[in-house]
N, CA, C and O atoms as a DFTB+ gen file, in Angstrom:
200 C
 N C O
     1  1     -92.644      29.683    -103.943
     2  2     -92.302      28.336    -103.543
     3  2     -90.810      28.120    -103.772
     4  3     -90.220      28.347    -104.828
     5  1     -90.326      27.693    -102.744
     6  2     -88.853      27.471    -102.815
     7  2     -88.413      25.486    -103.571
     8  3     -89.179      24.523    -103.570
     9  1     -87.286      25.533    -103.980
    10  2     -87.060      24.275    -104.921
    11  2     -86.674      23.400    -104.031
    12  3     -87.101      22.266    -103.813
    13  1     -85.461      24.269    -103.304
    14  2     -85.044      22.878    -102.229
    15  2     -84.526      23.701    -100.669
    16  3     -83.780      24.680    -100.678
    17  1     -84.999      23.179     -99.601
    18  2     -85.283      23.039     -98.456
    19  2     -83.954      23.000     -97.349
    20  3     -83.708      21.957     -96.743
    21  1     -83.205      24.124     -97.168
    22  2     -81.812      23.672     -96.336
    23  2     -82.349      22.840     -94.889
    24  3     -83.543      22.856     -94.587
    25  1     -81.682      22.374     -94.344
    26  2     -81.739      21.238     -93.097
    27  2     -82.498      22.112     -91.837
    28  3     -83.337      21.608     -91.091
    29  1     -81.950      23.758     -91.742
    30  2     -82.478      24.279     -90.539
    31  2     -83.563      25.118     -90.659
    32  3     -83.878      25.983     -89.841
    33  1     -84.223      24.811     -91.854
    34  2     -85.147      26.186     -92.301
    35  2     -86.320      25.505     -91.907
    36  3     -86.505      24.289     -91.976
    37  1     -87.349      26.643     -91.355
    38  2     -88.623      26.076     -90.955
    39  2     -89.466      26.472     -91.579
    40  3     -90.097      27.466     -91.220
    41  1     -89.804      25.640     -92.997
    42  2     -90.843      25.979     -93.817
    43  2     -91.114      24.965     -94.553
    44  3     -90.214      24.131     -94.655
    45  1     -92.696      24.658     -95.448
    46  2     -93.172      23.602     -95.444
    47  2     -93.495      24.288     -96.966
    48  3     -94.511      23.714     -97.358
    49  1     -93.186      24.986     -97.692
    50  2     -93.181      25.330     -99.339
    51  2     -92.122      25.028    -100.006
    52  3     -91.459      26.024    -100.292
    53  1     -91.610      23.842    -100.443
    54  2     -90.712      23.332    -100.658
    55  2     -90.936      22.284    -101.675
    56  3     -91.958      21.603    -101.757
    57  1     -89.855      22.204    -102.476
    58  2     -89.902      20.432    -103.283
    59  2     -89.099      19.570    -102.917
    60  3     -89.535      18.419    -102.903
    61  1     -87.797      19.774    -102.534
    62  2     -87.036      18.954    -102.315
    63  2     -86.272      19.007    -100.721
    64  3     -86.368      20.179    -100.355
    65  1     -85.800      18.466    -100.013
    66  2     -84.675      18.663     -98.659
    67  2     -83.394      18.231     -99.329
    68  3     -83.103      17.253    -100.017
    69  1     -82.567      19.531     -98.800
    70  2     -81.080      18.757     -98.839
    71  2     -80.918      17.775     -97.530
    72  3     -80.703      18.194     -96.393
    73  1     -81.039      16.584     -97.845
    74  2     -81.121      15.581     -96.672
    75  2     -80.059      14.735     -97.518
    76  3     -79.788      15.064     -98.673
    77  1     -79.396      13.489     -96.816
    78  2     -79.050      12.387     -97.342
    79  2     -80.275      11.372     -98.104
    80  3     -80.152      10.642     -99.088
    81  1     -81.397      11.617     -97.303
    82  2     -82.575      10.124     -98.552
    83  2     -82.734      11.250     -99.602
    84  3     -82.955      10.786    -100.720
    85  1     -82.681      12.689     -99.551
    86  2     -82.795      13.081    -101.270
    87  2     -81.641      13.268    -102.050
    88  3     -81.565      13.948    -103.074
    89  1     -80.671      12.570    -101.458
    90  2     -79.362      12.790    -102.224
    91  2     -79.064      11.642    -102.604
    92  3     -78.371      11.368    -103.584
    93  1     -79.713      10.683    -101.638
    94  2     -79.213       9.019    -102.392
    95  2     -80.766       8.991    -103.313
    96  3     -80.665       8.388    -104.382
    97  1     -81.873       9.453    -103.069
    98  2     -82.556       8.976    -104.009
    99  2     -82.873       9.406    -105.730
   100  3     -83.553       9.006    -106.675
   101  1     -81.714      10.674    -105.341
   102  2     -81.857      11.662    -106.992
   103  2     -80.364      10.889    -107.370
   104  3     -79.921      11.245    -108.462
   105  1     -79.787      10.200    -106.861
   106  2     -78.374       9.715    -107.665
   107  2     -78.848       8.071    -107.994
   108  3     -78.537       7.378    -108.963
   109  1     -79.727       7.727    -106.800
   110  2     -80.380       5.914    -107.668
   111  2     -81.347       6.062    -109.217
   112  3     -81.540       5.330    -110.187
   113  1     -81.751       7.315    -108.831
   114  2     -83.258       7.297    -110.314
   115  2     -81.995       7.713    -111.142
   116  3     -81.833       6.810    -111.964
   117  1     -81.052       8.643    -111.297
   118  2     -80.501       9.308    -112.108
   119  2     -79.680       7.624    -112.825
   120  3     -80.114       7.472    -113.967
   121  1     -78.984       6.803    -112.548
   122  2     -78.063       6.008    -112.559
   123  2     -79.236       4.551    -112.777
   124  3     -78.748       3.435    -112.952
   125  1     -80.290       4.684    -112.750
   126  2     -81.306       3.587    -113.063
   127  2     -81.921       4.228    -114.428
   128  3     -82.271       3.480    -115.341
   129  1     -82.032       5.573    -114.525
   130  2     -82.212       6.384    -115.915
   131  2     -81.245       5.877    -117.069
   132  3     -81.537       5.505    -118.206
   133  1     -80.295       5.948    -116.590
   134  2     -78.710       5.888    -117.393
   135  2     -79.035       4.223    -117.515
   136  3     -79.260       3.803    -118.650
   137  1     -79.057       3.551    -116.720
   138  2     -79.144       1.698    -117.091
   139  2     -80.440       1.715    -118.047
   140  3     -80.214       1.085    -119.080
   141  1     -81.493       2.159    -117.999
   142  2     -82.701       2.359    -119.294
   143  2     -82.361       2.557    -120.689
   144  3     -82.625       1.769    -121.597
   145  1     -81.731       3.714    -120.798
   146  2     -81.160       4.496    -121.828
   147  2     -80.232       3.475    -122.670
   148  3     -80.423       3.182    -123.850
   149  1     -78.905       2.852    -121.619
   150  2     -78.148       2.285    -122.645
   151  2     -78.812       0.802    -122.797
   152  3     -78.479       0.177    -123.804
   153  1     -79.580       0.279    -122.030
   154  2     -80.526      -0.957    -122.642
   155  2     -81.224      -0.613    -124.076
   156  3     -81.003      -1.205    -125.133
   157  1     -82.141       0.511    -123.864
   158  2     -82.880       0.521    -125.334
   159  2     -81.600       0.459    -126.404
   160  3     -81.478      -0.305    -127.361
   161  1     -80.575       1.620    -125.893
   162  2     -80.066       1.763    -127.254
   163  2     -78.962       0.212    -127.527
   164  3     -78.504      -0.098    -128.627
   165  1     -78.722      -0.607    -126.162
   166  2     -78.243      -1.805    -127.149
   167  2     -79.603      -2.747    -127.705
   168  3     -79.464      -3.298    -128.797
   169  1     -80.619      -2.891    -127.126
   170  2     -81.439      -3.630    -127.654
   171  2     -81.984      -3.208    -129.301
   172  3     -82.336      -3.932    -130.232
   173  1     -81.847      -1.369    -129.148
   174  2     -81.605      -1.341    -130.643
   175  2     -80.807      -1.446    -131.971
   176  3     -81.209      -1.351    -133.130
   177  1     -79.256      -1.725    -131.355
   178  2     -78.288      -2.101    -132.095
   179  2     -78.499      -3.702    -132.071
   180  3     -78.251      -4.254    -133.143
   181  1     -78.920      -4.527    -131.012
   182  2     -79.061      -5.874    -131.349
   183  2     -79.609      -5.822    -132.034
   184  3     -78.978      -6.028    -133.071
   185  1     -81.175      -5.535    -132.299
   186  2     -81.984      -5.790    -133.465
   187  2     -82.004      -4.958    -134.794
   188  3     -82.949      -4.864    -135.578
   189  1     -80.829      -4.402    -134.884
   190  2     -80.342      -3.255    -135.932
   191  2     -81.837      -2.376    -136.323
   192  3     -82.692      -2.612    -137.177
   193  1     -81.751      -1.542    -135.545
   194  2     -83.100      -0.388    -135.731
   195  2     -82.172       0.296    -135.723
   196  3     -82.553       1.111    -136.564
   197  1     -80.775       0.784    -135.297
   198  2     -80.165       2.220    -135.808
   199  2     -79.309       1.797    -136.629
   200  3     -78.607       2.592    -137.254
């Protein structure tokens, strides 16, 4: 099984396409990951847990 999928290849064993919707959608989760992360860790400096 191949990981990711070039634009002209004709095969359907794949996880990912190098397309533009999997390039904008692995940089929105990645950058909505990152807004998670630094919420907990200020919500844990607000309420001094670290």
């Amino acid at each position: 099984m191949k990981f990711v999928k070039d634009e002209d290849e004709e095969r359907r064993d794949y996880i990912f396409q190098k397309d533009e919707k999997t390039k904008f959608g692995a940089k929105f989760i990645i950058i909505v990951l990152i807004i998670l992360v630094g919420a907990v860790v200020a919500s844990g400096i607000h309420f001094e847990w670290f």
